[in-house]
GUMARDREN-451141 format. One record per residue (C-alpha): residue in one letter; y negated, z, x negated. Coordinates in steps of 0.001 Angstrom, whole numbers, m for minus. Layout:
N
("a" (Y Z X))
...
This chain:
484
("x" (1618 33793 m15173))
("x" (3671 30805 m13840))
("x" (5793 28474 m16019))
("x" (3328 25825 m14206))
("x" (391 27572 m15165))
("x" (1410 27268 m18967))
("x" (2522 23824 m18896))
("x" (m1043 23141 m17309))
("x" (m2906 24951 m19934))
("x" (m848 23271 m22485))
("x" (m1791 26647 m24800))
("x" (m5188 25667 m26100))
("x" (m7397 28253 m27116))
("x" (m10115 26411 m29179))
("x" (m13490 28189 m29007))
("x" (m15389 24727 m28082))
("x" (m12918 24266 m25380))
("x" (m14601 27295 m23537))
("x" (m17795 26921 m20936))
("x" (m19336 29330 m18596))
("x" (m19800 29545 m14726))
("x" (m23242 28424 m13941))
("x" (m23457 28352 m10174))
("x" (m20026 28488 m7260))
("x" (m20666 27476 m3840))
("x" (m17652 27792 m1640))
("x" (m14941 25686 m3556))
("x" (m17741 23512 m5623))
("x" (m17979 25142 m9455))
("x" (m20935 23964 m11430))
("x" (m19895 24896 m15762))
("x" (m22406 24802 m18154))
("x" (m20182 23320 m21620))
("x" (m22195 23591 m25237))
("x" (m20037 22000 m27215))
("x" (m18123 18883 m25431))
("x" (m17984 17547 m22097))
("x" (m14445 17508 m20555))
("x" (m13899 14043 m19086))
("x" (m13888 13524 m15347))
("x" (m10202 14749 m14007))
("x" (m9714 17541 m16418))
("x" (m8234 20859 m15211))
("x" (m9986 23938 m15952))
("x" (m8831 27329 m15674))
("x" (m11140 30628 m15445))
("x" (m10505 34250 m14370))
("x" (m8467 37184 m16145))
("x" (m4813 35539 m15646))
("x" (m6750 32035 m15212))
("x" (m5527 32100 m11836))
("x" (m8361 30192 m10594))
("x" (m8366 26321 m10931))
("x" (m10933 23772 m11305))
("x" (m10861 20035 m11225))
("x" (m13827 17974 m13199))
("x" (m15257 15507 m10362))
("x" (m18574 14676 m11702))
("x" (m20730 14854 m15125))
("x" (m24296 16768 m13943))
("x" (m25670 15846 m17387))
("x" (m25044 16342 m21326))
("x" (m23465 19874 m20950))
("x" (m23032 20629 m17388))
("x" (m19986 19351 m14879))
("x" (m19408 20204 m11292))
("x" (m15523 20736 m10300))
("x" (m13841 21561 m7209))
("x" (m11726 24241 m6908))
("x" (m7802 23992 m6083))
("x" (m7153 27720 m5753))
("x" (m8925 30089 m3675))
("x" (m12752 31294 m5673))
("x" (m12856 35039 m4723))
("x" (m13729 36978 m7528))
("x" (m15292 34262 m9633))
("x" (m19290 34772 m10611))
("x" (m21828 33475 m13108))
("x" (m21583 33635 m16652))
("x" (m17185 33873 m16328))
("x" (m15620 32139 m19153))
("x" (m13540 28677 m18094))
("x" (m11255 26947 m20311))
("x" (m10957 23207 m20859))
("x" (m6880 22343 m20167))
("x" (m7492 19359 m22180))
("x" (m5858 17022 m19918))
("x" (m5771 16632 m15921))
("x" (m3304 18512 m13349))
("x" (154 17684 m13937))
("x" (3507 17411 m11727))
("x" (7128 18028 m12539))
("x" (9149 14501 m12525))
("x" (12930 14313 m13264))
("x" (16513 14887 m11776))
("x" (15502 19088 m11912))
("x" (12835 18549 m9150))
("x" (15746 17636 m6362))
("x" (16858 20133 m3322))
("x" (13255 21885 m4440))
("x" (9740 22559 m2804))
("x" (6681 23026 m4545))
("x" (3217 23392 m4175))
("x" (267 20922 m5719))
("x" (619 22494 m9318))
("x" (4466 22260 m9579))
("x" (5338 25506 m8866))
("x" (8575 26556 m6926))
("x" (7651 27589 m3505))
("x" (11658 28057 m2579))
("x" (11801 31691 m4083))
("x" (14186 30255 m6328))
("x" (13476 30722 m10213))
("x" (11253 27685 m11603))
("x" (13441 24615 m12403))
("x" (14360 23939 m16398))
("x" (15220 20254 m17488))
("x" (11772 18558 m15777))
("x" (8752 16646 m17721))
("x" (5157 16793 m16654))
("x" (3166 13878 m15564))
("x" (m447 13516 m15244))
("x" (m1054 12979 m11505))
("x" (m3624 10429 m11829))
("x" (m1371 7202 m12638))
("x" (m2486 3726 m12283))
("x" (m895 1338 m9547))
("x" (1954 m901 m10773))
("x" (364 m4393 m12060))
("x" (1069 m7262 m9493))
("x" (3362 m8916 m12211))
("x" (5907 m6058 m12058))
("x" (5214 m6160 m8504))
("x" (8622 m7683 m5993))
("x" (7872 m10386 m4016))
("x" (10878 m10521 m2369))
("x" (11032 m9350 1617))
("x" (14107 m7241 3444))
("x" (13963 m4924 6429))
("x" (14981 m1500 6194))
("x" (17178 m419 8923))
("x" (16513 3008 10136))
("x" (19133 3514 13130))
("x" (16304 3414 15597))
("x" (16663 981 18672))
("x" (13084 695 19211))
("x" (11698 329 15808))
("x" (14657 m1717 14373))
("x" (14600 m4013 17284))
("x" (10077 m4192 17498))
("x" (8936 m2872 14732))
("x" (10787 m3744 11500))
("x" (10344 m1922 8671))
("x" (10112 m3332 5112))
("x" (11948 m1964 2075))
("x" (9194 m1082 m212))
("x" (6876 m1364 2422))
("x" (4326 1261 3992))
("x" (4314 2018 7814))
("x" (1995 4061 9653))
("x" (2855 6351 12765))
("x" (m284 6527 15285))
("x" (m390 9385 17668))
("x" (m2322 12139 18766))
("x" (m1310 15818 18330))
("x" (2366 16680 20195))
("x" (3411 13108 20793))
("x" (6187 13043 18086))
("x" (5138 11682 14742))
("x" (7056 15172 12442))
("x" (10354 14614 14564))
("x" (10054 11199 14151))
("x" (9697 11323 10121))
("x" (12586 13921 10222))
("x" (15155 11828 12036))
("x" (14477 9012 9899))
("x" (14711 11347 6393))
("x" (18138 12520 8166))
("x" (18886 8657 8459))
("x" (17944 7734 4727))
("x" (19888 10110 2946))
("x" (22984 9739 5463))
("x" (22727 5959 5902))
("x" (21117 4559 2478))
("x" (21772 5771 m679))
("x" (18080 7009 m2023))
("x" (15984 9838 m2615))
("x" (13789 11391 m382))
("x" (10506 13214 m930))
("x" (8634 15062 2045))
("x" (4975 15186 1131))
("x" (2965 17827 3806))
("x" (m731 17213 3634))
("x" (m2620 20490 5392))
("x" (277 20374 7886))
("x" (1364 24066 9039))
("x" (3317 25970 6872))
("x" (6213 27255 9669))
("x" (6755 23094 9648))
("x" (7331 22834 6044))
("x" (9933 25993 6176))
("x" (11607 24789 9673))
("x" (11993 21544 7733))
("x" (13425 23001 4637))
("x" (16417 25320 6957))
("x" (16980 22145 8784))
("x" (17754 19727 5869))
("x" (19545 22491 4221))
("x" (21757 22785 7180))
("x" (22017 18606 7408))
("x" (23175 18696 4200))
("x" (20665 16463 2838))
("x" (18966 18499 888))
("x" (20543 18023 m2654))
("x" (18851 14019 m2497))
("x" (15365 15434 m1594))
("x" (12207 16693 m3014))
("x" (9659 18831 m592))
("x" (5758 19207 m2091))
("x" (3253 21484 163))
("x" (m312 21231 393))
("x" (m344 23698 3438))
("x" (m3183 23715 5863))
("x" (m4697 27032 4682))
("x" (m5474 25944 1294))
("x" (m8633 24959 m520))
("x" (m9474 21140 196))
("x" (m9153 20410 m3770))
("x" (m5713 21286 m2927))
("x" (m5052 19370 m292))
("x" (m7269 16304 m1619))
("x" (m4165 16293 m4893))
("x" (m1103 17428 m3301))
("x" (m397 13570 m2170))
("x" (m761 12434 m6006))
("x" (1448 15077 m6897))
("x" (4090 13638 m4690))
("x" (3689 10119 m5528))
("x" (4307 10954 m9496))
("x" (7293 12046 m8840))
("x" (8444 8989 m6528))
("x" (6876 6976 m9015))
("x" (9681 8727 m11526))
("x" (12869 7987 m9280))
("x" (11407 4226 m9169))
("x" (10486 3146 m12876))
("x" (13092 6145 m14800))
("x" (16043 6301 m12226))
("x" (15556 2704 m10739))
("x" (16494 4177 m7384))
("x" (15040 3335 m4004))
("x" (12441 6060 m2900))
("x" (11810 7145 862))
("x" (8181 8629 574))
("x" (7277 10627 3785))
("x" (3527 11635 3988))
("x" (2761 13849 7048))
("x" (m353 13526 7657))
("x" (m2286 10894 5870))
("x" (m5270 11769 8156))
("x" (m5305 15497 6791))
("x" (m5379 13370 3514))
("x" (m9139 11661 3944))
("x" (m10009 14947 6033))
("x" (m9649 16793 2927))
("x" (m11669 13930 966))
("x" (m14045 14008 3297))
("x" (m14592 18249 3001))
("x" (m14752 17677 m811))
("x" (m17754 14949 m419))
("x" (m19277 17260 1869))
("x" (m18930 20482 m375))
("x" (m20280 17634 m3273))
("x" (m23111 16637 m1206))
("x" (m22660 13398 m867))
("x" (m24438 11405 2199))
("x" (m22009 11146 4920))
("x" (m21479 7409 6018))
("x" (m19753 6686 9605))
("x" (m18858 9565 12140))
("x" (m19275 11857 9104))
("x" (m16676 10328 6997))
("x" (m17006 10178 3044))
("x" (m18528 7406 2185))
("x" (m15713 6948 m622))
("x" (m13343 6826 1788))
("x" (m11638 3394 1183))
("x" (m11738 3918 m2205))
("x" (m10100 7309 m2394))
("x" (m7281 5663 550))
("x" (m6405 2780 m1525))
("x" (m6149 4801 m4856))
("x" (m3478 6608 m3300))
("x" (m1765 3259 m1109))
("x" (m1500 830 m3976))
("x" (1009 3525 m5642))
("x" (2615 2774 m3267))
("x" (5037 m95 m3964))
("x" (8520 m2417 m4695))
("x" (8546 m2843 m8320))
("x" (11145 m4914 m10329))
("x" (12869 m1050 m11114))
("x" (12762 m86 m7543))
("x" (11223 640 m4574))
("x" (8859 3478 m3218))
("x" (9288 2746 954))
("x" (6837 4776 2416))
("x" (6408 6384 6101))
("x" (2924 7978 7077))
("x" (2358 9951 10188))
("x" (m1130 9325 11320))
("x" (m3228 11827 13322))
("x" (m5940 9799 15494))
("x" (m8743 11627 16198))
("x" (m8779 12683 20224))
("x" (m6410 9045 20467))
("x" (m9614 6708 19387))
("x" (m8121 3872 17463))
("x" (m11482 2779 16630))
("x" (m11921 5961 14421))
("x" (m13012 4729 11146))
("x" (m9965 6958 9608))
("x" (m7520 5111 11646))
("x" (m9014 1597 10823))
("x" (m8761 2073 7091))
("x" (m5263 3583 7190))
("x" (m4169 322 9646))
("x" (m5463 m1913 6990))
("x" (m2547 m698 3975))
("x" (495 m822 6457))
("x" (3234 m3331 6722))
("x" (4086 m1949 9968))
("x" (1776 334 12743))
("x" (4358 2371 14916))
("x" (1894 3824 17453))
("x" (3338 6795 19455))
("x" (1782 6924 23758))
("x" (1011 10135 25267))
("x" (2152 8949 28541))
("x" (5292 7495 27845))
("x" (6121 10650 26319))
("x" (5047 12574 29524))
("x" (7178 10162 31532))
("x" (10382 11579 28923))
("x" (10712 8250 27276))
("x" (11051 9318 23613))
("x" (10710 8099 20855))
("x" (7253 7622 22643))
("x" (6393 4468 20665))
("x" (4188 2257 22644))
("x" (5920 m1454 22050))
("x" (3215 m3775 23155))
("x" (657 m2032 20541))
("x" (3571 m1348 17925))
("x" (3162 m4126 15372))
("x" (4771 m5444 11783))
("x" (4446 m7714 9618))
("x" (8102 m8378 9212))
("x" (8890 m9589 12744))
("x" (8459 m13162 11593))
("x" (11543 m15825 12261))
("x" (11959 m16788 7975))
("x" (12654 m13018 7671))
("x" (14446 m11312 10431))
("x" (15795 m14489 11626))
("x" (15142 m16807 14965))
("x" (17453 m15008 17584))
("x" (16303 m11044 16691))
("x" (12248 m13141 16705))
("x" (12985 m14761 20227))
("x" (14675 m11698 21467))
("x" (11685 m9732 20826))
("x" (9370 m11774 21750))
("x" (11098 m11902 25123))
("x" (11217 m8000 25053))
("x" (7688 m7967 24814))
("x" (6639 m10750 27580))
("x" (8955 m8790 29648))
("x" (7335 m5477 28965))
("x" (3939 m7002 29401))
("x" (3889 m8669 32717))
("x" (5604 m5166 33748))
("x" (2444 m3556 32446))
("x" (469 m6019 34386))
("x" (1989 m5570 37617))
("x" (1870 m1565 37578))
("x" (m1832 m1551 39473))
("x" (m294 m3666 42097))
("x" (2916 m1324 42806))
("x" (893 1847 42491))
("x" (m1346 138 45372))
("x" (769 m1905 47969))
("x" (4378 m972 46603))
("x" (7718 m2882 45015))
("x" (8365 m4402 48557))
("x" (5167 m6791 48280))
("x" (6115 m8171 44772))
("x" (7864 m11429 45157))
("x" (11854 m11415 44113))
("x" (11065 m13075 40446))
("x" (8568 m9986 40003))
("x" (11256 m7663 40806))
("x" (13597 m8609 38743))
("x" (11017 m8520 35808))
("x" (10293 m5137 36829))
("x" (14117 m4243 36843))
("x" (14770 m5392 33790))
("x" (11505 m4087 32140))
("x" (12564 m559 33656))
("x" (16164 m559 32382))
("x" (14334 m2076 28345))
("x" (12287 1224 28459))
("x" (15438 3468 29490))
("x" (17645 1505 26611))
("x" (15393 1935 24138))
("x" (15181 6017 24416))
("x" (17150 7134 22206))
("x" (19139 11444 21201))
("x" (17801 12096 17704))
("x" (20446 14265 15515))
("x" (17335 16893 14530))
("x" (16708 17427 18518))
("x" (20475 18391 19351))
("x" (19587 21811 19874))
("x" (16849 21699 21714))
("x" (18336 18234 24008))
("x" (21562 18596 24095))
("x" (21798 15134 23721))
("x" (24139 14530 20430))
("x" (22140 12215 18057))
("x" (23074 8373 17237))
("x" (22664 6245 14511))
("x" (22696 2816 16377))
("x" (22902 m795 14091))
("x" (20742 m3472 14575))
("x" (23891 m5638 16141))
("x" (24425 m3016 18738))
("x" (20439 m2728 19594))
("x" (19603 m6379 19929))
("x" (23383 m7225 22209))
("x" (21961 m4165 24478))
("x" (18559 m5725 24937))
("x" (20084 m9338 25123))
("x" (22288 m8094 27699))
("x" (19459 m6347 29787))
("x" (17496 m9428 29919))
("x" (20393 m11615 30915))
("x" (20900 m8903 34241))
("x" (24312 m8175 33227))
("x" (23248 m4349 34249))
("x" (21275 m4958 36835))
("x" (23695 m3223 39552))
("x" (23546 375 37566))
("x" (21434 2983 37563))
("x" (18505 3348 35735))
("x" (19673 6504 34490))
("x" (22941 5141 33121))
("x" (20634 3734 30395))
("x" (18704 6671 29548))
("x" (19589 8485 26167))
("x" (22493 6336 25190))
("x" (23200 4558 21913))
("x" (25184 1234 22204))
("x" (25217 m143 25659))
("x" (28322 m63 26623))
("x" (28043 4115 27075))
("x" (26373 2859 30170))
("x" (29591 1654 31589))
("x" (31254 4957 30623))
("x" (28263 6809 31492))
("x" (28387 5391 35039))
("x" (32163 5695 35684))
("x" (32076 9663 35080))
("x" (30506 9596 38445))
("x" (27818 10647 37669))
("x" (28313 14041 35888))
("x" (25557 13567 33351))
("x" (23090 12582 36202))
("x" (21540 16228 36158))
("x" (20520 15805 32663))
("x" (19012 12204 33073))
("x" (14983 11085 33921))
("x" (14649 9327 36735))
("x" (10556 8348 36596))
């Protein structure tokens, strides 16, 4: 038996502790207690190693509870003795949990031996009260053009990436953990909510090889587990951000991939319970169980948990009630287009539906508001005037169209960007570009100063003036470049 396993138990064998298996269907548990009632939350543990775990979700009546299991049920049956914990699941916090993976019960995934010098912490913590709560505002700066330049971040903040499946949303949240621990000085934990499992061990090889493992924390809730499982493994995560932020007093970058897997597994669990589906066969606890886990979420007088959330959207409807509830908890939406990522324009973030909360003139200041504003307008009319050259062609616009449409095309080449965990597969060496460079390359679009070069000369690029270098190579990069 794991080390996990007998921290969980805690090593109570009381004979009123025990209670016996009255009905399993699937992953639901119904235990028939004589004695005393566990309370709601407790972990129980039955089978001959107590391999099998069971987390209290409702009281039936004076002796019976119904639990979910967070382990796989084969080989459980009526009448098996289960064990009262006599306290709730737990997760390893402290300095011993970095450069490690686990799974939802703390134990080492990494075939490594399990780590020493940690303390467990019930994974059912209470949101910070508003009065420890920061009221104070700053932008994050995460290297990327498009998101530093439209889409401002927030320190402490939460921000949400939108996008169907293959658009972008894991590379995304890997360049920007490579960023973190490179750029900022912070830790980093990597929560996978019933993502695949070849992701979660591509991930691990690749920040080992970055070198930024030793500053981050990886916790698994793979996609072939129970839904009890996957339902917990974000709580698990969260306890230990919430230790770097009140213990350490160090700034936390929480990546959650996928928050949608997250209320999917909710919503298997209220099924499995049988609980009344409400909308589109969502849980009808749904907001309740989101913002339970969101309002952990937060800057604190010790520190600050920033999070980043990849969101799946169901066959790319917005309207999806999981989307909706998700949008309502973010500081920042970063929503990821199919078709700009078929046209090669990656990152793929959409700007004109790309929103935050930051991009307000008292906080990033007047010229970066203006400049984006401007961005936008330009990006906009662009947008508009698509139908009009797809029907009668750029030679019927008038000249003040065409130059819009100039500089909207060369804005959407700029703003591409070579991410450093895509070198092998690109080519394209990665760049970390400052929010100076970004906004003089956009201000310097808009003001036709490179209106005589190539679209291409912009594409993949980091500062702008590679486009002058780019362009007097004569071209030998032109091979490699999109031309839509």
């Amino acid at each position: 038996m794991t080390e996990a396993v007998n921290d969980q138990m805690g090593n109570k064998n009381n004979p009123s502790d025990l209670g016996k298996v009255v009905s399993v269907r699937g992953s639901i548990v119904d235990i028939r207690f004589e004695e005393h009632l566990p309370p709601i939350y407790s972990l129980l543990r039955v089978g001959k190693e107590k391999q099998i775990a069971i987390e209290v979700l409702t009281h039936l009546d004076t002796h019976r509870v119904r639990g979910i299991a967070l382990t796989p049920t084969e080989g459980l049956a009526r009448g098996m003795a289960v064990e009262d914990t006599g306290g709730p699941l737990k997760a390893p916090v402290g300095r011993g949990v970095l450069s490690r993976m686990f799974d939802v019960f703390g134990n080492a995934i990494d075939r490594k031996p399990a780590p020493s010098d940690v303390k467990w912490r019930t994974i059912h913590q209470a949101p910070p009260p508003l009065s420890r709560r920061s009221t104070r505002s700053e932008v994050f700066e995460t290297g990327i053009k498009v998101i530093d330049v439209l889409v401002p971040l927030e320190r402490g903040g939460k921000a949400g990436l939108f996008g169907g499946a293959g658009v972008g949303k894991t590379v995304l949240l890997t360049e920007m953990i490579h960023n973190m621990v490179k750029h900022h000085q912070g830790v980093s934990i990597f929560c996978g909510i019933g993502e695949r499992c070849r992701e979660g061990e591509e991930l691990y090889r690749d920040m080992k090889a970055a070198g930024v493992l030793p500053n981050m924390v990886m916790v698994f809730g793979q996609m072939n587990e129970p839904p009890g499982a996957r339902f917990r493994v974000g709580h698990a995560a969260l306890t230990m951000a919430e230790y770097f932020r009140d213990d350490e007093h160090l700034d936390v970058l929480l990546l959650i991939d996928n928050i949608f897997r997250f209320i999917q597994a909710g919503s298997e669990v209220s099924g499995l319970m049988g609980q009344m589906p409400s909308r589109l066969g969502y849980q009808p606890t749904m907001g309740t169980e989101l913002s339970g886990l969101e309002e952990r979420i937060s800057n604190t007088d010790a520190g600050a948990i920033m999070s980043i959330q990849a969101v799946y959207v169901p066959a790319d409807d917005f309207t999806d009630p999981a989307a909706v509830h998700t949008f309502s908890h973010l500081s920042a939406s970063i929503v990821l287009s199919r078709k700009r990522a078929s046209e090669g324009l990656y990152p793929a973030i959409d700007p004109l539906q790309s929103s935050s909360k930051m991009a307000t003139p008292g906080i990033i200041g007047k010229r970066h508001y203006s400049l984006a504003q401007e961005i936008r307008q330009t990006l906009a009319q662009y947008s508009e005037l698509k139908d009009i050259i797809a029907m009668l062609g750029l030679e019927q616009l008038s000249q003040e169209d065409r130059n819009i449409v100039a500089r909207a095309r060369r804005l959407e080449r700029f703003l591409t960007q070579p991410f450093f965990t895509t070198e092998q597969f690109t080519g394209f060496k990665g760049k970390f570009i400052s929010l100076k460079d970004s906004l003089d390359g956009c201000e310097r679009i808009l003001r036709d100063e490179f209106k005589d070069y190539p679209e291409s000369a912009l594409y993949m690029i980091g500062a702008i003036d590679e486009a002058k270098a780019k362009t007097s190579t004569g071209g030998q990069n032109e091979t490699r470049t999109h031309e839509s």
